[in-house]
PyMOL CGO cylinders between C-alpha atoms (Angstrom):
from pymol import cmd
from pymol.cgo import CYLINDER

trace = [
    CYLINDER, 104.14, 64.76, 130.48, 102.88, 61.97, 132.60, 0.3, 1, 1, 1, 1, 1, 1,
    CYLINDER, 102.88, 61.97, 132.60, 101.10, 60.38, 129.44, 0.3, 1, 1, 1, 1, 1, 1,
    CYLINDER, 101.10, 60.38, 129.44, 104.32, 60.14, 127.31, 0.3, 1, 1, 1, 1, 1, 1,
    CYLINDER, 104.32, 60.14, 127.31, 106.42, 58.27, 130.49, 0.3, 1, 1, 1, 1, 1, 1,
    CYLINDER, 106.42, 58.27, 130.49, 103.57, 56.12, 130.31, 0.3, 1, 1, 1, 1, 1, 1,
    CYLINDER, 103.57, 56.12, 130.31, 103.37, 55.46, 126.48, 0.3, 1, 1, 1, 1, 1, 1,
    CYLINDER, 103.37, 55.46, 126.48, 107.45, 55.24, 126.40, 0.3, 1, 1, 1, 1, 1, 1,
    CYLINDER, 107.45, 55.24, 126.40, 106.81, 52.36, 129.54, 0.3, 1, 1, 1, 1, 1, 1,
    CYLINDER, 106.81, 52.36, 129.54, 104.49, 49.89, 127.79, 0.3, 1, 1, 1, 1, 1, 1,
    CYLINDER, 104.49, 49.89, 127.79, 106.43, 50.70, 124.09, 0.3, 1, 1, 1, 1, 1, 1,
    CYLINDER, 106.43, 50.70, 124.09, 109.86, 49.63, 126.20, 0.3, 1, 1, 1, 1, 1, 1,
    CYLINDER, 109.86, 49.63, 126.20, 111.57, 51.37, 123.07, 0.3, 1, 1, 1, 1, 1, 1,
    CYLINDER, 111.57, 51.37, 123.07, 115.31, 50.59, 122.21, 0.3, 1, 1, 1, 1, 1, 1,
    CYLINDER, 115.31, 50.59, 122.21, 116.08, 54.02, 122.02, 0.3, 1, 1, 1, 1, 1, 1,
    CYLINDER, 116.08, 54.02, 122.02, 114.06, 57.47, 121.19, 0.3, 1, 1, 1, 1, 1, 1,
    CYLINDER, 114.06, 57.47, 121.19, 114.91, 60.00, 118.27, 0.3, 1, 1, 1, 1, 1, 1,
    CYLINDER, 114.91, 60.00, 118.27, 113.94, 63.10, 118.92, 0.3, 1, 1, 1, 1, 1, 1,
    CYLINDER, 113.94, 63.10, 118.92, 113.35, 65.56, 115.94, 0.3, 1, 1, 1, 1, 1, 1,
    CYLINDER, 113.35, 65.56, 115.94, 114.08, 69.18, 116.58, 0.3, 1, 1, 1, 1, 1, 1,
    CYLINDER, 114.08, 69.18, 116.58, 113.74, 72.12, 118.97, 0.3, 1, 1, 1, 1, 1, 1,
    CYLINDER, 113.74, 72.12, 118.97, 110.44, 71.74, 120.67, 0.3, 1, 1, 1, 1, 1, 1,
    CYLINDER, 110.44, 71.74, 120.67, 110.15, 68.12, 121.04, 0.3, 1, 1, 1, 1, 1, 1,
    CYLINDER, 110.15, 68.12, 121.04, 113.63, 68.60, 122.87, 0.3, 1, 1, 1, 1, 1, 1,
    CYLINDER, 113.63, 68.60, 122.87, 112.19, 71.50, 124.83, 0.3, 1, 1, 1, 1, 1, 1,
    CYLINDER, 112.19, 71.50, 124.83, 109.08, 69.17, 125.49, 0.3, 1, 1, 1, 1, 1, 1,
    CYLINDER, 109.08, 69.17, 125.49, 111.03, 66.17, 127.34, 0.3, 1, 1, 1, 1, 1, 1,
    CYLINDER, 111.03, 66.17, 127.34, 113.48, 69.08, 129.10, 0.3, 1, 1, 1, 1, 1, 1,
    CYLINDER, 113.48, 69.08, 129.10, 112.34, 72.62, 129.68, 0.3, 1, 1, 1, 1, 1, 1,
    CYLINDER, 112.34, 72.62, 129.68, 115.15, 74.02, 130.85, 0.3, 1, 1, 1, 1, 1, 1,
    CYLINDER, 115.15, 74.02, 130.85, 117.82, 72.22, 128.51, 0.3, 1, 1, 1, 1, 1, 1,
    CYLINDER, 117.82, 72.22, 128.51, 119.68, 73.41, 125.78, 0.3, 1, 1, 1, 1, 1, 1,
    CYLINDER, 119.68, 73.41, 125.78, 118.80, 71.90, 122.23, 0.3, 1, 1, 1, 1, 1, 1,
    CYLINDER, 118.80, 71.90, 122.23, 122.13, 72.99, 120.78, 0.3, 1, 1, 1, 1, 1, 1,
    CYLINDER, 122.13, 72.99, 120.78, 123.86, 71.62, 123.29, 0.3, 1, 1, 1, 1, 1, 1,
    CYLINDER, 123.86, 71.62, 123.29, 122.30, 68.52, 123.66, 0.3, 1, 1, 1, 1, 1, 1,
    CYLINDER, 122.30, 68.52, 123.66, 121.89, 67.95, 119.83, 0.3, 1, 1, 1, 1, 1, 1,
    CYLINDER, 121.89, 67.95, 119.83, 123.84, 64.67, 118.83, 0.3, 1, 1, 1, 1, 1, 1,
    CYLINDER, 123.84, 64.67, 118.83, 124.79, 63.38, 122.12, 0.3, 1, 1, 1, 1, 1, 1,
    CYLINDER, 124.79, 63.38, 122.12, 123.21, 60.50, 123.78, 0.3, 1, 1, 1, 1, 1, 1,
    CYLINDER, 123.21, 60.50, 123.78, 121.55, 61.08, 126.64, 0.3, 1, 1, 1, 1, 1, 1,
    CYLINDER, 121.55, 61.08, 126.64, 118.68, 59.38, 129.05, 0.3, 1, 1, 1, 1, 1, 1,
    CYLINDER, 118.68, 59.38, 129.05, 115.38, 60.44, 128.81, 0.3, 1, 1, 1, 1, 1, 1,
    CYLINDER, 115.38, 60.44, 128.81, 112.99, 58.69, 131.25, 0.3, 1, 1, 1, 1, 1, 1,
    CYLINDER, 112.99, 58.69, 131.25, 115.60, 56.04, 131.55, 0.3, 1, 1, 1, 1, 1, 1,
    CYLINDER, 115.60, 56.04, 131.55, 115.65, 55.21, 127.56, 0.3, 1, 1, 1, 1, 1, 1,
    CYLINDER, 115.65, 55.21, 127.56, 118.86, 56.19, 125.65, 0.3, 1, 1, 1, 1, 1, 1,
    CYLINDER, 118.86, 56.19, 125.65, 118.05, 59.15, 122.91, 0.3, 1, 1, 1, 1, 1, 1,
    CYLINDER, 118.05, 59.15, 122.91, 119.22, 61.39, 120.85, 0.3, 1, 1, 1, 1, 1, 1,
    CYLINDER, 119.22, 61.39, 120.85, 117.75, 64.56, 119.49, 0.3, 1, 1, 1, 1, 1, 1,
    CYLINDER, 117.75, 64.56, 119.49, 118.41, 66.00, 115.97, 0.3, 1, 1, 1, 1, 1, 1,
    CYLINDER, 118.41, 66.00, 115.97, 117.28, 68.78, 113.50, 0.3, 1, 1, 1, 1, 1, 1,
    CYLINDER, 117.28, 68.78, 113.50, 113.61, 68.34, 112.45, 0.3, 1, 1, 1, 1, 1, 1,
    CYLINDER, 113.61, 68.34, 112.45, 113.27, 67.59, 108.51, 0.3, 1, 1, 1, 1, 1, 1,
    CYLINDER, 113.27, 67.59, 108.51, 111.98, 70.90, 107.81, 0.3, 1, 1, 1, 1, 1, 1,
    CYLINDER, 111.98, 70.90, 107.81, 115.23, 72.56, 109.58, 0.3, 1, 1, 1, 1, 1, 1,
    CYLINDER, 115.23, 72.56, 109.58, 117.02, 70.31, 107.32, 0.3, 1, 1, 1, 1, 1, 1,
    CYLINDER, 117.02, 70.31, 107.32, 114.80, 71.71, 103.72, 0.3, 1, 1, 1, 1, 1, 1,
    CYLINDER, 114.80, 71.71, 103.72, 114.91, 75.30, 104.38, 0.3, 1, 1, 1, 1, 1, 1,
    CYLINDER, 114.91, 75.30, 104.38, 118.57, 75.21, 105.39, 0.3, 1, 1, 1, 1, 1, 1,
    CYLINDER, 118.57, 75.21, 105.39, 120.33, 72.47, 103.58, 0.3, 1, 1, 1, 1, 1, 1,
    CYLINDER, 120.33, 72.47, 103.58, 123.97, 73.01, 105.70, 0.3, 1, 1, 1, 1, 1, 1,
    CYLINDER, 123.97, 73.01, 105.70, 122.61, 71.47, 108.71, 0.3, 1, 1, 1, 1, 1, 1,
    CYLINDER, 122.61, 71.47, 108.71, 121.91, 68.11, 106.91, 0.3, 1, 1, 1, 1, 1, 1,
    CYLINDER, 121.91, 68.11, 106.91, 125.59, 66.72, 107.39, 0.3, 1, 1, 1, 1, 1, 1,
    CYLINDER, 125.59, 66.72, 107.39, 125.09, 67.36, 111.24, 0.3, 1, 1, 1, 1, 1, 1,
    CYLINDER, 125.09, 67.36, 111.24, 121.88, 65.54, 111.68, 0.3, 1, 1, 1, 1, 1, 1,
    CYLINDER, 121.88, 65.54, 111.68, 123.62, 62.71, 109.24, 0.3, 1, 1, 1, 1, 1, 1,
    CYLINDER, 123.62, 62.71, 109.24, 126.36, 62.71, 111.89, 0.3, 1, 1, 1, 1, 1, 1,
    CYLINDER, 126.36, 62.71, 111.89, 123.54, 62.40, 114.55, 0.3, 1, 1, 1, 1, 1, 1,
    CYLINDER, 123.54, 62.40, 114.55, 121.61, 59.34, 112.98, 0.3, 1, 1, 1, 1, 1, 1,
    CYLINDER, 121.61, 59.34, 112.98, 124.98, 57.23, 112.44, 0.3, 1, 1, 1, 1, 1, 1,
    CYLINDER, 124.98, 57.23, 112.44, 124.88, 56.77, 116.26, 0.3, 1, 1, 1, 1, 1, 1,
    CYLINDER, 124.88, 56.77, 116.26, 122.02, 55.23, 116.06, 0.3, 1, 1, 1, 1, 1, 1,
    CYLINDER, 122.02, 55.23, 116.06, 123.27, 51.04, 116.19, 0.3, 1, 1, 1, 1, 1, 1,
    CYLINDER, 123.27, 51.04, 116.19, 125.38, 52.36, 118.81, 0.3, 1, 1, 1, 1, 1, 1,
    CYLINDER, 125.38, 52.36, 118.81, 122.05, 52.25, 120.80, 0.3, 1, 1, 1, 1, 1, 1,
    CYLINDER, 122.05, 52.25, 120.80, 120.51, 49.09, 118.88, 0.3, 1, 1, 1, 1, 1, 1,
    CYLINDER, 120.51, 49.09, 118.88, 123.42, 47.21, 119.68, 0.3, 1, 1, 1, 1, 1, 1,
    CYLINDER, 123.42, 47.21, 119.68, 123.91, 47.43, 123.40, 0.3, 1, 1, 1, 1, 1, 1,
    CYLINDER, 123.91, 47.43, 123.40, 121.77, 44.81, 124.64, 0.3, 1, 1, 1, 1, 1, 1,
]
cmd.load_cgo(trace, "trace")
């Protein structure tokens, strides 16, 4: 995990998307993706937000207004500089 604080460090992203389950699980073991999903949160002191992965989204075509719900709050993040 040490290798992707590092990475995220010299990037200095805006803000991270995260796409589905496991990448969520990856960054916080013990969280809840469903939960989480759609909500801004910190993650190693960058502003993210996690959403379905695109294949979620092809085999099961009702979860594609959610994860469009997810990516409009995306220049919330741009624009607070």
């Amino acid at each position: 995990m040490d290798y992707i604080k590092d990475e995220i460090k010299l990037v200095n992203p805006k803000f991270i998307l995260g796409f589905g389950a496991l990448t969520y699980k990856a960054v916080f073991p013990e969280g809840n993706f469903d939960s989480a999903r759609g909500h801004i949160i910190k993650t190693f002191a960058v502003d993210s937000i996690f959403t379905y992965h695109p294949n979620e989204l092809i085999t099961d075509t009702s979860l594609k207004r959610m994860a469009w719900e997810d990516l409009k709050k995306i220049p919330r993040l741009t624009l607070d500089e």
